[in-house]
Structure formats: structure tokens, C-alpha cells
C-alpha positions in Angstrom: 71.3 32.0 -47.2 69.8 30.9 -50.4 66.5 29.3 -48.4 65.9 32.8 -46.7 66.5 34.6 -49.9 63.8 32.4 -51.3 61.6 32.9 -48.9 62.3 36.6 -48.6 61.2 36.8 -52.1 58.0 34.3 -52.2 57.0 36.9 -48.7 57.3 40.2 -50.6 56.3 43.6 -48.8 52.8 43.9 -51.5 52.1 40.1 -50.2 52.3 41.1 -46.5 50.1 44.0 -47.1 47.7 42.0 -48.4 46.8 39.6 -45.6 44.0 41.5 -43.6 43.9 39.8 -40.1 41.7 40.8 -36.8 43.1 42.9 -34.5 45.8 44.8 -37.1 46.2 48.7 -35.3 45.9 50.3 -38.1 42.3 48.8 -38.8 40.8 49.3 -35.5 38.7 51.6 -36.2 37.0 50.1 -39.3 33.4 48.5 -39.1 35.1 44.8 -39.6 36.7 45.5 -36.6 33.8 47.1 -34.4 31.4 44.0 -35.3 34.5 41.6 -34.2 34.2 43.5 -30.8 31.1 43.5 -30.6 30.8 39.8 -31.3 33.2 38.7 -28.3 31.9 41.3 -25.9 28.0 40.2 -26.7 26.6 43.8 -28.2 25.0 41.7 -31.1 21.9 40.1 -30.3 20.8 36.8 -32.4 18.5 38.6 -34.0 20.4 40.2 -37.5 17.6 42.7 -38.5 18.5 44.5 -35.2 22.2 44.2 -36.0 21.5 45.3 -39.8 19.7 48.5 -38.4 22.9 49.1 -36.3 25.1 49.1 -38.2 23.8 50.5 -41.4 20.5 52.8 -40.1 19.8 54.9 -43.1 21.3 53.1 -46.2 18.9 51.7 -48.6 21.1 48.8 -49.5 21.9 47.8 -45.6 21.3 44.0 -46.1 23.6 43.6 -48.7 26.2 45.8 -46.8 25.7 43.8 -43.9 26.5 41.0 -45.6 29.8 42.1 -47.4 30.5 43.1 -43.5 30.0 40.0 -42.4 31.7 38.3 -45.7 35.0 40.5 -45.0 35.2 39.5 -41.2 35.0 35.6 -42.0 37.8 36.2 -44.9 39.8 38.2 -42.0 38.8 35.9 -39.0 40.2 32.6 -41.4 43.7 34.7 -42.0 44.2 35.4 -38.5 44.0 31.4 -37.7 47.4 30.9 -39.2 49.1 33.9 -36.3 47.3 32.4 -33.4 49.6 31.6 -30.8 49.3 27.9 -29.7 52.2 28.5 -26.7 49.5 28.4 -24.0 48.8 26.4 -21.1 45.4 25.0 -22.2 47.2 23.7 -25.1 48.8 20.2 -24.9 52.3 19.4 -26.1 50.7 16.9 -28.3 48.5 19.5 -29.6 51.1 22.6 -30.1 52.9 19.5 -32.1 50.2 19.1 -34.9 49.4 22.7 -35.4 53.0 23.1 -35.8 53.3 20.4 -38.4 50.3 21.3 -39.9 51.1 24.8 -40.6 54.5 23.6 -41.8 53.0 21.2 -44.2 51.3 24.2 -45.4 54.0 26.2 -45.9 55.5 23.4 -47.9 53.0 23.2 -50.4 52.6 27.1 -51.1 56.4 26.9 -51.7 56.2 24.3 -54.1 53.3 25.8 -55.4 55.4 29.1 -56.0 58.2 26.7 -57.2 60.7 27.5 -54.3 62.0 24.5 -53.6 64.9 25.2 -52.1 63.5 26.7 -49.4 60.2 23.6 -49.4 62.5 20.7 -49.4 64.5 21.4 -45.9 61.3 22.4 -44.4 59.4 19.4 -45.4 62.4 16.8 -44.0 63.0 18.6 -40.8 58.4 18.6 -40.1 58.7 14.7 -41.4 61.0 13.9 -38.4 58.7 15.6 -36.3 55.6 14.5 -37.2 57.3 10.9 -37.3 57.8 11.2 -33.4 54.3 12.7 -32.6 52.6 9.5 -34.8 50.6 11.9 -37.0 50.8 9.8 -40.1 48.6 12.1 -41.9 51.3 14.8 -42.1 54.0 12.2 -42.0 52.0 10.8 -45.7 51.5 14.4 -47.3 55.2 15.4 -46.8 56.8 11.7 -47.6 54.8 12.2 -51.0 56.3 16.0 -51.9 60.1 14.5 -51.0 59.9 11.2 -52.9 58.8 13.3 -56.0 61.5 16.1 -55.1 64.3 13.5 -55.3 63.1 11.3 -58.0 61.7 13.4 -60.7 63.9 16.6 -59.6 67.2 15.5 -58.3 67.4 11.9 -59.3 68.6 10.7 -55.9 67.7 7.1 -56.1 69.0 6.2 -52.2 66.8 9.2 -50.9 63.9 8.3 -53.3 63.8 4.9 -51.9 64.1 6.4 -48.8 60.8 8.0 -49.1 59.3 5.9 -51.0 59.6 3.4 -48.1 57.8 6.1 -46.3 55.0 6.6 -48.4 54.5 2.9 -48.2 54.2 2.9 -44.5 52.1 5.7 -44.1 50.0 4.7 -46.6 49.3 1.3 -45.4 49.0 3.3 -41.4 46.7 5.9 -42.8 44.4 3.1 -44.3 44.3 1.5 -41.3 43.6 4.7 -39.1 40.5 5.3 -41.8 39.1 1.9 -41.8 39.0 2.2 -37.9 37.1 5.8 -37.7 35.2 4.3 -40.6 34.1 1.3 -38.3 33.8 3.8 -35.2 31.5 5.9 -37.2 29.4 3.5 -38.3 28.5 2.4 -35.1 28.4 5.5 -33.3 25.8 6.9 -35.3 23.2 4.9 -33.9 23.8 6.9 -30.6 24.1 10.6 -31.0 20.8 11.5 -31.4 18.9 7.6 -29.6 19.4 6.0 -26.2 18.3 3.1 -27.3 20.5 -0.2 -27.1 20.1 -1.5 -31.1 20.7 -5.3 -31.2 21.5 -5.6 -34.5 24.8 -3.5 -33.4 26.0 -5.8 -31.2 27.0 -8.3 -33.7 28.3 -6.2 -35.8 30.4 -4.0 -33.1 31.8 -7.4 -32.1 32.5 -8.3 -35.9 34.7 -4.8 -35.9 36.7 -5.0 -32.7 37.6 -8.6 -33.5 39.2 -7.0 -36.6 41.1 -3.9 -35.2 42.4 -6.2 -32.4 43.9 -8.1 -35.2 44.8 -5.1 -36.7 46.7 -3.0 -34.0 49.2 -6.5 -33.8 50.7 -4.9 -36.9 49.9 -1.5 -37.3 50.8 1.1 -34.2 50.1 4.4 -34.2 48.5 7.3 -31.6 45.4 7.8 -34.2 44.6 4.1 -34.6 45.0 3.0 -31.2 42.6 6.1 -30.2 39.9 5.4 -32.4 40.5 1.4 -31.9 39.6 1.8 -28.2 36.9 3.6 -28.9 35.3 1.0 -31.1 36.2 -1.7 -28.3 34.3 0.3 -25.5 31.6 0.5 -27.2 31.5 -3.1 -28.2 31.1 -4.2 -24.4 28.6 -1.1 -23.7 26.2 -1.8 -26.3 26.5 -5.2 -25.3 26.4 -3.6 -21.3 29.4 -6.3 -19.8 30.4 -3.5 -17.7 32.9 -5.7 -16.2 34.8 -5.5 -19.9 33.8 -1.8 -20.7 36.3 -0.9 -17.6 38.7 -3.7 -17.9 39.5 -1.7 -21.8 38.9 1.4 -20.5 41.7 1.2 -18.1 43.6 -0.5 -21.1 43.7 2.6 -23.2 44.5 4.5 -19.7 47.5 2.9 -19.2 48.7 3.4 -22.8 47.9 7.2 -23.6 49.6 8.3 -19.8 52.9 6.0 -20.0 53.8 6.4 -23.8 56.3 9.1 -23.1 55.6 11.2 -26.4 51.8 11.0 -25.9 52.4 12.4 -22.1 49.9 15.5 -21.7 47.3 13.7 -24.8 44.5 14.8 -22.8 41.7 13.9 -25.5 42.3 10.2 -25.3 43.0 10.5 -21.4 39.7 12.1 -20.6 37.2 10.0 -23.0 38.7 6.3 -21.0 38.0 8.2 -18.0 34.6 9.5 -18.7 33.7 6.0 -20.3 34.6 4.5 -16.3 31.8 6.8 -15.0 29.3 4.7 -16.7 30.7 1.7 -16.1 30.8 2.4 -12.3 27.2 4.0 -12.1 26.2 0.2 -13.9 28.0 -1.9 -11.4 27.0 0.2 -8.6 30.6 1.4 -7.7 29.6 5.0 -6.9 32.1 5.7 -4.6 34.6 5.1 -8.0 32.0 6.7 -9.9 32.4 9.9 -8.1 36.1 9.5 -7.9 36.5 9.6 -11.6 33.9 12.1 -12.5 36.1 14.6 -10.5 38.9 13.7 -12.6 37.2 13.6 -15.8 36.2 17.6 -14.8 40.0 18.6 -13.8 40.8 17.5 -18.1 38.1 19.4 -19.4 37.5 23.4 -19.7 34.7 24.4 -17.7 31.5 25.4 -20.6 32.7 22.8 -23.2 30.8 19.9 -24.4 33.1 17.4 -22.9 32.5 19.8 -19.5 28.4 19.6 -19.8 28.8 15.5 -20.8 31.1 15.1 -17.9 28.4 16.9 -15.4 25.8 15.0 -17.2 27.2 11.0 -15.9 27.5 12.8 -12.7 24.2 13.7 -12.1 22.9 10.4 -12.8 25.6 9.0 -10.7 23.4 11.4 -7.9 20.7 10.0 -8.7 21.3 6.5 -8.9 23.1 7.0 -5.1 20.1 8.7 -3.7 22.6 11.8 -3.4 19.6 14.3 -4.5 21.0 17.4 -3.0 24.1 17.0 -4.9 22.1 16.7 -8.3 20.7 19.6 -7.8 24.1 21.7 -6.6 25.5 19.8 -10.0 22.1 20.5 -12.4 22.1 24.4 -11.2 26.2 24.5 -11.9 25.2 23.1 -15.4 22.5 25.5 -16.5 24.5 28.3 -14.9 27.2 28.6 -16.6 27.3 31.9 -19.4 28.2 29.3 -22.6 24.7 26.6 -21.4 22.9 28.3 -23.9 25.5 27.8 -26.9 25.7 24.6 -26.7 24.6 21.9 -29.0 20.9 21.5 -29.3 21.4 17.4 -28.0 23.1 18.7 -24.6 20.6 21.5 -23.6 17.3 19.0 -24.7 19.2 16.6 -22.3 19.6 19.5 -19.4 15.9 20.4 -20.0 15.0 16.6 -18.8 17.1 17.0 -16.1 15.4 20.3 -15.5 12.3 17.9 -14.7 13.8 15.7 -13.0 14.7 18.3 -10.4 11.7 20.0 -10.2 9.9 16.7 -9.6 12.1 15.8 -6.9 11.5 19.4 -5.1 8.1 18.3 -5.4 8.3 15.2 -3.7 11.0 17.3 -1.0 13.6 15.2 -1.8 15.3 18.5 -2.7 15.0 21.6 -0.5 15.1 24.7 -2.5 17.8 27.5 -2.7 18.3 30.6 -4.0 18.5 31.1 -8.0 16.0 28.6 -8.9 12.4 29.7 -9.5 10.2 26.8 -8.8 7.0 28.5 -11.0 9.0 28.6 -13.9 8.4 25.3 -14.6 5.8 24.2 -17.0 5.3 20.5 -17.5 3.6 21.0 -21.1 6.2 23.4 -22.0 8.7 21.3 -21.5 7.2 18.5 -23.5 7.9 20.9 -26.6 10.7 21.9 -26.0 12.5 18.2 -25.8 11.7 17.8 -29.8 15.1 15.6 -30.5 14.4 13.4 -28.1 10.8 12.9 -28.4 11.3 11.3 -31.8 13.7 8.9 -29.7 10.5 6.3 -29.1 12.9 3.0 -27.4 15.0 5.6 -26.0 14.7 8.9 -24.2 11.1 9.4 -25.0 10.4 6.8 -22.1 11.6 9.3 -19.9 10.1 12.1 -21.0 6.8 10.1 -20.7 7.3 8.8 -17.5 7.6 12.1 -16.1 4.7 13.7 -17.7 2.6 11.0 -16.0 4.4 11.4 -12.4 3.6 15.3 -13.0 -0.4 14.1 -13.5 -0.1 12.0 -10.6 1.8 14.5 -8.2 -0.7 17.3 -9.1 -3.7 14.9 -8.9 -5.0 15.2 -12.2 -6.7 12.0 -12.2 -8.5 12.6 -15.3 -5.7 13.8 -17.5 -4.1 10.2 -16.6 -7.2 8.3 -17.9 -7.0 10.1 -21.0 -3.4 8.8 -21.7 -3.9 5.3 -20.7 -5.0 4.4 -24.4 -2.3 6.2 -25.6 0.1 4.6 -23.0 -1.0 1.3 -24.5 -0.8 1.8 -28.2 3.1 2.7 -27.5 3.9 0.0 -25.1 2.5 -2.8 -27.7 3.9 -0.6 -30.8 7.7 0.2 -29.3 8.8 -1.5 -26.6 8.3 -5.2 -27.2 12.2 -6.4 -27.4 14.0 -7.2 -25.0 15.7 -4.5 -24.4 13.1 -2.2 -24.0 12.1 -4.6 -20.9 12.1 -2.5 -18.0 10.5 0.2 -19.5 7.8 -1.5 -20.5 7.1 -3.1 -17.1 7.3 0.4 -15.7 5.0 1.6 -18.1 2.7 -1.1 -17.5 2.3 -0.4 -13.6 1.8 2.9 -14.2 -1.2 1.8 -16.5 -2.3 0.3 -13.2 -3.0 3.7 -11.6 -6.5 4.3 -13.4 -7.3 0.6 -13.3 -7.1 0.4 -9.0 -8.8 4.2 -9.1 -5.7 5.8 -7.4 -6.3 4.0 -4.5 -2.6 2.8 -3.3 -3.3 -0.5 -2.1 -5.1 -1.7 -5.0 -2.3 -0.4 -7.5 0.5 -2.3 -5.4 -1.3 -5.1 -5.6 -2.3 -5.3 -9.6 1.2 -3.5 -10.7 3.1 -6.5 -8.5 3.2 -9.2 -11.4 5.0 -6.3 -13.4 6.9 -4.9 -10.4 8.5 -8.9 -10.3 9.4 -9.0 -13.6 11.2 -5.6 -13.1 13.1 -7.3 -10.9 13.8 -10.0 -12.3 15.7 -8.1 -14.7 18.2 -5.7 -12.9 19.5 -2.5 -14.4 23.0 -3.8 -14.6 21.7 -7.0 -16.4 19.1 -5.0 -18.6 20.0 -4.9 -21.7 20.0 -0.7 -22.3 21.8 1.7 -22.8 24.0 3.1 -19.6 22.1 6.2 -19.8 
């Protein structure tokens, strides 16, 4: 009783009152409330003049009304976090685990904070043994830390202070290891977010890291570390494009996250391995496995998330790649459809809006026959140039693309003279960006397209003076080219 007496008294009736939450009924009537409602159900346009004059019409200080309004329902929207219920389906047991040992943590350190240790202490053991089973070291270290100083400094328990102490040892020495690895994972990954570009200089180094987590994970284990370590080793034999070893690891980390019995239902780690095969397939031409996984990657993800629209994205290329053009298009218009396309980040709806080319050149060239709930006019090949700004400034990478099509768009609407005008330019960014090696099939491309003015459009002649290039293009495969598998 004396734990829930403390607690009784840390959780007084003014404290309770206190805590101002979303959707209290006695509050749901107040303006915090209405622009909560009015946030979910879509009454507020992006535009906050408009939601200023709403909401405040005739008061002379509306702005800085609207602002304490908007001030109050962040306060109140950060309470309510702590109450949300995490017993639902789309959350894993894995998941459900951490918030629960995260909040518990929490409630540790407010107690010790308040001085109720009585009621801190028994908490903070019982969450240690949980967060001990789950692997979530990072928990595991902030509670290990608060009990070693409870029984050393307070109680004077030497056995359960070197208890703990051994703990904080471990963890310590885990928690390092998880940080060097998302360190390492960073580093490299940052190269990529916003650049399809293969960067040599990373390949040496990628290799340099993996070589060093291998070594790593033979003495340090844990669900974080192993995640993150994966990822690193993926993206070592992608950047370097062995296919061949990018699935070989990729089924590695498979195996691992769905047979390690408390890590059953980790969906996170389940899914990326998964997605990662897509690419790997679509390289080695095994589209049949390609489509295969892509459906299974979709069944782990809610529809509308990122990891949805990256999911749909490797399947539309897998389309493409297979000739499958119809099914690009059922897959692009499923994409763009969806009610949260337009929330996403700005990365995944620059990448829709070259797909949104793609498929418009393709109905062009009737390798797509048109259904209902796409407007063919409402494609502008200039506007689309400005509106890909992100990956226009990707010059070895996407921009190649985006290129590409303008000059396919000259060509399929026969504006000869538009094409002469680029070839200069055409030239001036073949010699200036895409010189190395993996740049290589771009630049042939580009090259035979340079052709096109210098046979006058007439087909024969470009065949023949685009051939040397068209041989070199071949000479160099796609699953040999050293690029990026997008």
C-alpha cells in the first residue's frame, strides 16, 4: 500500500485538473476544440489568413489570438500523447512493448524527480526486465543508471549495486555500439535521399564500415544493432550494385527478424529486407520475384504512408522494366489517387511527378490506352520541368531523366527546332557531368539523342550515326552499370 499511497499523493486531484487533453467532454465546446475538428475533418484550408478570419472575424488582435489558439492546441495535442491507446491492431507487439517501457521510464523519472521513490524503484526493476526481453537497450541503460544510484547512494546494497552496475556496463558498451552503427548508416545514407547518383568515393568507404559492424555484431547482439547493421550491409553491395549480395543479406536479415521469437510481428525491419529484394530483382531481371515481393512488401505497410508510396514506387519501375505498361499506369493512378498523395514529403511527390511523364509519354506513344480519371490535357511538359526543383539540382542523377524526357516530348510533338536549340546545351552537360564511369549509359543515351539534329530527323541516318554509341550502351548492361538501382 505504501507505493499507491505515494502515488496517490504525487497524482493529487489539482494535478489532474490540470492536464488539458483533446477530446475531454467538458471542453468540447471551446475554440481549442473546434480547430482540432476542424483540422481532422479538413474545414481548414492551408491558407491561415482564411483560417484567422474564421475564427476571429472582427477582433482587432485576431493574429495574435490565432496564434495563442494554435499555441493551446499543440500544449493540449502533446498531453494527450501520453493517454493514446497503443492496444490496436496496426500496432506491433514489439511496438506496444517500447511505448510501454517508454512511458514507464517516464514515470520513473517524474517520481524521482518528486522524490517518491518508493513508488520509482519497483516500477523501474519490473520495466528493466521488460525492456531487457524486447532488446531496447536504450530504456534498459536509463533505468539500470536510476537503480544503481538508488541502491548505492540510497540504500547501500552493495550485491544489488553491483548488480546494476553490471548493467550499466552492458548497456553502455551495447548502446555505443547501436550509435556507432546509425552513425555509419547515416553517413552513408545521406548521399542518397535527395541524389540518384551512384558516388564512388562511397563504395570504399561503405565497405570500410560493414567490414567493421560484421566484426562488431560477433560480440555485441541486440534487435537495434542488428537492424541498423543490415542496413549498412545492403547498401554496401547496392552502391557497389552486386545484386547477387544485396539479396543474399537481404534474405539474411529476413530470416533473423521473422524466427527470433520476441521480435515476431517487428514489421519495420521485415518490410525494409523485403522492399530492398524489389530492387535487387528488377537488377537481375527476376521480375516474376520482383512482383512477388512487391505484393508483400504492400500487405506490411498502411496504404498512404511513405513506406506505401516507396513500395508502389519499385513497382512501377518493376512495370516498366517488364514492358507491363498497362500495369504502371493501374499502379501510377492508385499512387496519385490516394487522399494523403498530396501530404507527402516533397522527395516522393517530385518522384510521382516524373512518373506522371512517363505515363503521359507512353499514352502518347499508345503503349497505354486511356481510362477514365486521367485527363490527358492536363499535362504540360514545361510545367512539369518546374515543378521537379529537388531533383533538377540532381545533375549525375535524376536530372538525366528529367532531360531525357523533355527531349522525347520535342521529338514526339515534332518540334524540330526546339531540339536544335538544346543540342549546345545537351553538350555542355554531357562533357561537364557525366564523364565517370558511372554516369556511362547516360551519357551514351544522351549522345544519340544528340544525333537527331545532326542526321536531320531522318530515321535512317540517326540509326546509323547514334550506332557507335548505341554499342557502347550495350556493352555496358544495366545490371553491370555501375548506377544506382533506381
Amino acid at each position: 500500500m505504501d507505493e499507491l499511497k505515494v502515488l496517490a499523493e504525487v497524482v493529487s486531484k489539482v494535478k489532474v485538473k490540470q492536464i488539458a487533453i483533446v477530446g475531454n467532454s467538458n471542453d468540447s465546446n471551446s475554440m481549442v476544440q473546434k480547430l482540432y475538428n476542424d483540422l481532422l475533418e479538413g474545414n481548414i484550408c492551408n491558407n491561415e489568413e482564411d483560417a484567422i478570419q474564421t475564427y476571429f472575424p472582427s477582433s482587432k488582435n485576431k493574429k495574435a489570438y490565432f496564434s495563442r489558439l494554435k499555441r493551446n492546441l499543440k500544449e493540449r495535442l502533446i498531453n494527450t500523447l501520453f493517454f493514446i491507446d497503443i492496444n490496436q491492431p496496426k500496432f506491433t507487439e514489439n511496438q506496444k512493448a517500447y511505448q510501454v517501457c517508454l512511458r514507464q521510464a517516464l514515470v520513473v523519472k517524474i517520481l524521482l524527480a518528486k522524490g517518491a521513490r518508493k513508488a520509482a524503484i519497483p516500477i523501474a526493476e519490473k520495466t528493466l526486465k521488460k525492456a531487457e526481453y524486447f532488446e531496447f537497450s536504450d530504456i534498459c541503460l536509463l533505468l539500470a543508471r536510476d537503480l544503481r544510484t538508488h541502491y548505492s547512494t540510497i540504500i547501500g546494497d552493495i550485491k544489488k549495486f553491483k548488480k546494476y552496475n553490471k548493467y550499466v556496463k552492458k548497456y553502455l558498451s551495447l548502446r555505443s555500439a547501436e550509435l556507432l552503427a546509425e552513425e555509419y548508416y547515416s553517413e552513408l545514407i545521406i548521399n542518397y535521399v535527395n541524389s540518384r547518383a551512384t558516388k564512388q568515393e562511397v563504395i570504399k568507404i561503405s565497405k570500410i564500415y560493414s567490414d567493421e559492424l560484421r566484426e562488431l555484431i560477433k560480440v555485441q547482439n541486440s534487435y537495434k544493432l542488428l537492424s541498423v547493421s543490415f542496413l549498412v550491409f545492403v547498401l554496401r553491395y547496392e552502391i557497389a550494385n552486386d545484386y547477387i549480395n544485396t539479396l543474399k543479406v537481404c534474405k539474411e536479415a529476413y530470416s533473423y527478424f521473422i524466427t527470433s521469437k520476441h521480435l515476431v510481428g517487428s514489421q519495420n525491419p521485415i518490410f525494409f529486407f523485403s522492399f530492398k529484394m524489389i530492387g535487387a530483382h528488377i537488377q537481375l531481371k527476376n521480375y516474376d520475384q520482383a512482383e512477388e515481393v512487391a505484393k508483400k512488401s504492400l500487405s506490411l505497410v498502411q496504404e498512404g504512408k511513405v513506406n506505401w508510396y516507396l513500395v508502389l514506387d519499385f513497382y512501377l519501375l518493376l512495370t516498366l522494366h517488364s514492358q507491363q505498361f498497362q500495369k504502371a499506369y493501374k499502379i501510377y493512378h492508385k499512387a496519385i489517387s490516394h487522399s494523403r498523395f498530396n501530404k507527402n514529403y516533397k522527395f516522393i511527390t517530385e518522384r510521382w511527378k516524373i512518373y506522371e511523364a512517363y505515363i503521359h509519354y507512353f499514352i502518347l506513344k499508345q503503349k497505354i490506352s486511356l481510362k477514365s480519371g486521367y485527363d490527358l490535357k492536363n499535362f504540360r511538359i514545361n510545367k512539369f520541368l518546374n515543378e521537379v526543383p529537388t531533383y533538377s539540382k540532381d545533375k549525375r542523377g535524376t536530372n538525366i531523366t528529367i532531360l531525357i524526357l523533355h527531349v522525347l516530348f520535342l521529338l514526339q510533338q515534332q518540334k524540330y527546332g526546339e531540339i536544335i536549340d538544346r543540342v549546345e546545351s545537351l553538350k555542355t552537360y554531357a562533357h561537364r557531368y557525366l564523364r565517370q564511369d558511372d554516369t556511362f549509359r547516360s551519357n551514351c543515351f544522351i549522345k544519340m539523342l544528340l544525333q537527331l539534329p545532326a542526321a536531320n530527323f531522318h530515321k535512317k541516318g540517326v540509326i546509323r550515326k547514334a550506332k557507335k554509341y548505341w554499342d557502347k550502351l550495350n556493352s555496358v548492361p544495366l545490371e553491370k552499370a555501375n548506377q544506382s538501382v533506381e
